[in-house]
N, C-alpha and C positions, 0 to 999 in steps of 0.2 A: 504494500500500500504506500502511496507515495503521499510527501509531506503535503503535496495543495489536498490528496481525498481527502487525508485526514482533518484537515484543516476546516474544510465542506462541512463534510460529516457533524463533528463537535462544534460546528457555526449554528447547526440544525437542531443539536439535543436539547439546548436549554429552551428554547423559543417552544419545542414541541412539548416536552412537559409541564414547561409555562402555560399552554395551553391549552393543553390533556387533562389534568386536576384541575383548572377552572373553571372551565366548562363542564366537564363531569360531574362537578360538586351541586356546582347551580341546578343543571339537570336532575343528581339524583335525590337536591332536596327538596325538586318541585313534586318529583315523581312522589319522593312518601312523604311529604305531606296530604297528596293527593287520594291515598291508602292507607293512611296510619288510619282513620277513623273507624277503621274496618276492624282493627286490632284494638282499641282502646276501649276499656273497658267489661272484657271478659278472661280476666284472670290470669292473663299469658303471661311465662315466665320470660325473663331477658332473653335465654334461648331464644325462644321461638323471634322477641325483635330482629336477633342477630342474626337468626336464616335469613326473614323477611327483607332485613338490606343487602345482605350478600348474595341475595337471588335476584336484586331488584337491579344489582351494578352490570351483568351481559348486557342487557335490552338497550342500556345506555351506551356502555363502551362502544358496542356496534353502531353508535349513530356519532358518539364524537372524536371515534379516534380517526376517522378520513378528515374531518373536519380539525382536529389539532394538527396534523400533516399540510392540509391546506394554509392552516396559518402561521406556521413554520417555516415552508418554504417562503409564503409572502413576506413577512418579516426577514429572513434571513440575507435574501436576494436583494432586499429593497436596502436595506443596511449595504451589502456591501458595494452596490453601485451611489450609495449616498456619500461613502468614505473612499471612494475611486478608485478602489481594490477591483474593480470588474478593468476599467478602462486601464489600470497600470498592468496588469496580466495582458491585455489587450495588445499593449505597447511594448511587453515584452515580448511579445508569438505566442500567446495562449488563446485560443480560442473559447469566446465565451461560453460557448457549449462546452466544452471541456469542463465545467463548472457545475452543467446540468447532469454528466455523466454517471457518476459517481450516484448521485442521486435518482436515478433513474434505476440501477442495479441494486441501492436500497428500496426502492419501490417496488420492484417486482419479488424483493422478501416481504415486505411487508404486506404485499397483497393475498401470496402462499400463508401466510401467517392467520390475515384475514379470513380469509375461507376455510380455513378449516376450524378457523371460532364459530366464524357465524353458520359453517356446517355439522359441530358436534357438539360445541359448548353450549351454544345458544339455545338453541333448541332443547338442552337436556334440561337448564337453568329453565328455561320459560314452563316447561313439565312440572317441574318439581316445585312452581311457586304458583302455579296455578292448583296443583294438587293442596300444597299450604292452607293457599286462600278457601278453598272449599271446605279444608276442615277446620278452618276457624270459623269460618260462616256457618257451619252445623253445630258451633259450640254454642251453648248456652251463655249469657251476659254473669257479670259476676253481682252477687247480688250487693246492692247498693241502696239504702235505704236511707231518704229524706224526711224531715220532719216537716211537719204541716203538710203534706202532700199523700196523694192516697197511690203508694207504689206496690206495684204488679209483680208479683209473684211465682215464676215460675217453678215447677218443680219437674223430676227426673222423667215422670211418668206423664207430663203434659198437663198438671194439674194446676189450676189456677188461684190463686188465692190475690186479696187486696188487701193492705196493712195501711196504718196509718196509725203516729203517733204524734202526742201534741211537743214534746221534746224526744232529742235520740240523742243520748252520750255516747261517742264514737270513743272514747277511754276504760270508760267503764262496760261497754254493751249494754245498756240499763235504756230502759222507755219511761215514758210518764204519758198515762192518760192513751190508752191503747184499743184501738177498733181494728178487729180483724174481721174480714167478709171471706167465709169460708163457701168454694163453688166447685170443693173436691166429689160433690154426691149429684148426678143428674136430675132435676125437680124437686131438691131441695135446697133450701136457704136456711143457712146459720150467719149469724152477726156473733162474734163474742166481746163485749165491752171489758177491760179488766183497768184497776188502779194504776196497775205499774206492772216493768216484766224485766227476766232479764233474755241473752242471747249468749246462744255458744256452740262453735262451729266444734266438728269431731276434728281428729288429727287429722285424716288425709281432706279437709276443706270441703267435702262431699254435701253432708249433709248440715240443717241448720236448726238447733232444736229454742224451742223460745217459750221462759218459765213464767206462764200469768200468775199475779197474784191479786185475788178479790176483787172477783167478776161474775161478772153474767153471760148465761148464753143464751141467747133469743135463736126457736129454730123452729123453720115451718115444713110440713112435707105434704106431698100429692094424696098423703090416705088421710091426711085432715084438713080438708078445703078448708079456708078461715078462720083458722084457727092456729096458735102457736103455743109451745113450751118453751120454760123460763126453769132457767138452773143455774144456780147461783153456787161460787167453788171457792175455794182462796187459794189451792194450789191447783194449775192446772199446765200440763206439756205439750207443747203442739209442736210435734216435726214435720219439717219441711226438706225432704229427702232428694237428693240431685241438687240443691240450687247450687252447687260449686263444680258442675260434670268438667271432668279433665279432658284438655284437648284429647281426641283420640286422633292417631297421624296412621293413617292408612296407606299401605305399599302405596311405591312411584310407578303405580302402573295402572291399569285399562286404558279409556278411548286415551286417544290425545287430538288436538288439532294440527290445523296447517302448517302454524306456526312451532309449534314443540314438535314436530316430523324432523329427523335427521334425512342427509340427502338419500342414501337407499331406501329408507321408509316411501319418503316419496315418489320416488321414480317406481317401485312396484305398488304403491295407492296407482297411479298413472298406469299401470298396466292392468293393474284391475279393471279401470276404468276402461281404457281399450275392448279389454275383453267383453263388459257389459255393452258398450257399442257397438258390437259384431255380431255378438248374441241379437239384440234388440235390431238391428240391419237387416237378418236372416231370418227372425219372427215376422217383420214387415215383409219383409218379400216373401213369404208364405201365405201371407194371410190377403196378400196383392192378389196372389197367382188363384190362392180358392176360387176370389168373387171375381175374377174374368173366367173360370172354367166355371163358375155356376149361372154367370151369366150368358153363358155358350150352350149352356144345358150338358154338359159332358160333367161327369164326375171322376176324380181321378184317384189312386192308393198315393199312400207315403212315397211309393217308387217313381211315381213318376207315369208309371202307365194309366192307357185309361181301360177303364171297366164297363160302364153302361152308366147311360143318358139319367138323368134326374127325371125324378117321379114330377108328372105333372103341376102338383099341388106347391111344386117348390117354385119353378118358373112361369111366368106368365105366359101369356101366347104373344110372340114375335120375340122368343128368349129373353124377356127383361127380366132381372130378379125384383121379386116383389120390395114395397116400401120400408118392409121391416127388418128385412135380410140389412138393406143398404143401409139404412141407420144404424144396426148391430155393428155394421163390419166399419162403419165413419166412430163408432164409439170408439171400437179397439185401435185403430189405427188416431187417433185422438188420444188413446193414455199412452201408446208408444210409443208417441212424439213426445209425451211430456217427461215420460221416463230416459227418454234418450236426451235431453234438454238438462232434466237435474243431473245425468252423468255427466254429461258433455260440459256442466256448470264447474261442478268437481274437478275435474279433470283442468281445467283450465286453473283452477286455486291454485291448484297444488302444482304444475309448471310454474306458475306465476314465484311462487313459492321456491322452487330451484333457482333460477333463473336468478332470480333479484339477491340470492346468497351468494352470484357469483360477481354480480353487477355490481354490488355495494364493496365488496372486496377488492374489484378491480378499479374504481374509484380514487383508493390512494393513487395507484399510478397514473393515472388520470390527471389528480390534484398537481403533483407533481411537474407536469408535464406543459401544465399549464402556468402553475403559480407561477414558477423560475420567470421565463421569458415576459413574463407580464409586471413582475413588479421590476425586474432590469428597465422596463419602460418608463419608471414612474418613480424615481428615487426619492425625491423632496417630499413623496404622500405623506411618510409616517406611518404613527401608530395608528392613524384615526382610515388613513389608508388600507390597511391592512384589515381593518376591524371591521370596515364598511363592504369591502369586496369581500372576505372570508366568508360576510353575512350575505351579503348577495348570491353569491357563486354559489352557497351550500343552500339557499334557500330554494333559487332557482331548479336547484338539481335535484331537491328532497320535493319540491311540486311536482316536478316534473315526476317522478317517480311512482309517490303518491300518486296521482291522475292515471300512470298509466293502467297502475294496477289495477285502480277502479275500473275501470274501460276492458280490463282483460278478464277479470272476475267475471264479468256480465256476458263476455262473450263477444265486448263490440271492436277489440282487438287481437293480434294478436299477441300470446304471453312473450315469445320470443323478441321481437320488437317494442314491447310496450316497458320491459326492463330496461334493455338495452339502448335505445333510444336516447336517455338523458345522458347517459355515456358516448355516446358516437358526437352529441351536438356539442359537448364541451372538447372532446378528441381532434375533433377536424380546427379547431380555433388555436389549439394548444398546439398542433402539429405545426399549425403555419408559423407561429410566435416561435416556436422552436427554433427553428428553419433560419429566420428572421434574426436571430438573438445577435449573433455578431454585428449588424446592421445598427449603428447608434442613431437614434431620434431624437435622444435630448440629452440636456447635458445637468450637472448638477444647480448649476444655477437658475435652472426653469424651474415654473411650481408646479404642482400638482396638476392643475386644468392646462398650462401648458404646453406637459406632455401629455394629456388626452387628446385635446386639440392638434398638436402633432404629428400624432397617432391616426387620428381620422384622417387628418387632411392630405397625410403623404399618398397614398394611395391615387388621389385625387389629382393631387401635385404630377403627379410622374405620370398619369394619363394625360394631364392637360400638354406636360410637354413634348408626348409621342404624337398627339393629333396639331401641335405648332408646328412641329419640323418641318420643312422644307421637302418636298417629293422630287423627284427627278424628274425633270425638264420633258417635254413630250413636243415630240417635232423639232421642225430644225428650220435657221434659215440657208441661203447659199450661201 
């Protein structure tokens, strides 16, 4: 490795970690915040937080590390044509691509790198916190009990109960002035009013037992219409059993989605899919061939051959099949197109789904390919340069992407184009800047606008003065 890669290289790492944890962070504490609510308040131990964020950091990393690459190079490049390290290598026989090189062979590791995150990591991470999510969504809330307020009561068994107390010591477990509405018995109602109580959970947090003291119990039932009984106690135990159910974490396994599919998963979902298109292709063309051979009056075997003519009662005279036949057969041929429609829907995800694991990977080198020769264009931009294009550039390319997928889900594209696409349109721009890069257009003492103006106009420039030049003379005198 010689002293300018390495020099490249180490110009590149700080700007990209500077930029990697930044943005990651921002992202992943918009993300849980956006799902902490989900977790808060049913009794989950630190653990389970700690899966919750470390399953929460793929989904991320896969959207900012193209995007910390991107602003890596921009920065990098843009620094060193600011400090005139691009044009003194220039002025020595270096070619500015010479610059982009070294980068570009980092780029196509880190793209191998990429793909096979967002081919085996990501997907196993998005499985396994989706499975999370579901079993804390079947856990029960931890019970939480306010004063003045009439709070709900779950228990293990689906039982409901209402409590309310006029104060709740949260030191002591202690109530004062206590109504509890008991709706454990079908078509019956208990009220139990008591003075005071206390609370106290068993060691594994399961269950909740709570001690009245000098009360009454009001309670009606369905075998004495209007009428109720009164019992009056001073000691009395009411458990409430489950209100603390332990998450239960069930295997990382059944269905999964598009998204938690590794790439073999998908490519045989895809062939499955195939296969039900073929099958459902070969049902239609059967069920085609019946109602023109019964419309012909011929009846035919499995084989192929035919046997003899349909009984009168089936065909009309002048061989029509009757109204009902043809409605029957427009039904079936009606759900086989709709069956072949939800496969053929499928089958388009889950491309789309391959497809875009490779497109987002290849992307760094993309960024790359672009960034370099674009901010050598525009030295005096800055950081505010760098922050505005990084945000454009990945904006533009994550719409685009976004969009396409929608459009290829539905069918109204195709998946291989509709990935691919926002990479070919940043490709062909990056290629030509490449290309370009030796070619100076501005110098350090222009500003930002410039050299964008510059930039535009040369193109412009160098047309106007092929269509000035002078043409060769036509005719002649003596």
């Amino acid at each position: 490795m010689t002293i300018l890669t390495r020099y490249v290289i180490k110009a590149h790492i700080g700007p990209f970690l500077f930029a990697f944890i930044a943005v990651t962070g921002l992202l992943f504490l918009n993300a849980v915040a956006q799902r902490l609510s989900d977790l808060v308040g049913k009794g989950l131990g630190p653990e389970v937080f700690g899966e919750f964020m470390l399953l929460s950091l793929p989904h991320i990393v896969a959207l900012t590390f193209p995007m910390a690459v991107l602003v890596a190079v921009l920065y990098t490049f843009s620094e060193m044509t600011a400090q005139n390290e691009i044009t003194a290598m220039a002025a020595g026989g270096i070619r500015p691509t010479r610059l982009l090189a070294p980068m570009l062979v980092i780029g196509v590791g880190l793209t191998v790198m990429m793909f096979y995150f967002n081919a085996q990591v990501l997907p196993e991470s998005n499985h396994r916190l989706s499975s999370l999510m579901s079993d804390v969504g079947s856990k029960s809330p931890t019970l939480e009990l306010r004063e003045q307020v009439i709070n709900e009561v779950h228990t293990g068994d689906n039982t409901r109960y209402f409590l309310k107390a006029r104060s709740i010591d949260q030191a002591s477990n202690t109530m004062v002035d206590v109504t509890i509405y008991d709706m454990s018995r079908p078509g019956d109602n208990r009220v139990i009013v008591a003075d005071h109580g206390e609370m106290a959970f068993t060691e594994d947090r399961m269950d909740l037992y709570v001690l009245l003291a000098d009360g009454t119990v009001f309670e009606t039932t369905e075998e004495r219409p209007g009428g109720f009984q009164r019992m009056d106690f001073e000691r009395q135990v009411i458990p409430f059993r489950g209100v603390g159910t332990e998450l239960e974490r069930r295997t990382a396994g059944g269905g999964r989605g598009a998204r938690e599919l590794t790439i073999p998963m998908l490519e045989e979902r895809v062939a499955e899919g195939m296969a039900n298109l073929r099958s459902l292709g070969e049902e239609s063309r059967q069920i085609s061939r019946r109602t023109v051979e019964t419309a012909l009056g011929l009846d035919h075997s499995d084989d192929g051959e035919e046997t003899e003519l349909l009984s009168p009662a089936v065909v009309e005279p002048g061989g029509m099949v009757q109204d009902g036949e043809i409605a029957e057969t427009r039904s079936t041929l009606q759900i086989t197109e709709n069956r072949w429609n939800v496969h053929a829907l499928s089958i388009y995800r889950f491309q789309v789904e391959i497809h875009k694991k490779y497109a987002i990977a290849f992307a760094c080198l993309i960024f790359i390919l672009l960034g370099g020769p674009f901010a050598a264009r525009f030295p005096q931009g800055g950081v505010g340069m760098v922050i505005a294009m990084s945000a454009g550039i990945f904006f533009l390319y994550w719409v685009g992407l976004i969009g396409g997928e929608r459009l290829a889900v539905r069918g109204h594209l195709n998946p291989v184009i509709a990935m691919w696409l926002p990479n070919l349109i940043l490709f062909t721009p990056g290629l030509w800047m490449a290309w370009r890069m030796g070619r100076q257009g501005t110098s350090n003492r222009s500003g930002a606008f410039d050299g964008v103006r510059g930039w535009l106009r040369d193109p412009l420039n160098r047309r106007g003065a092929v269509e000035s030049a002078p043409g060769p003379a036509v005719g002649g005198g003596r």
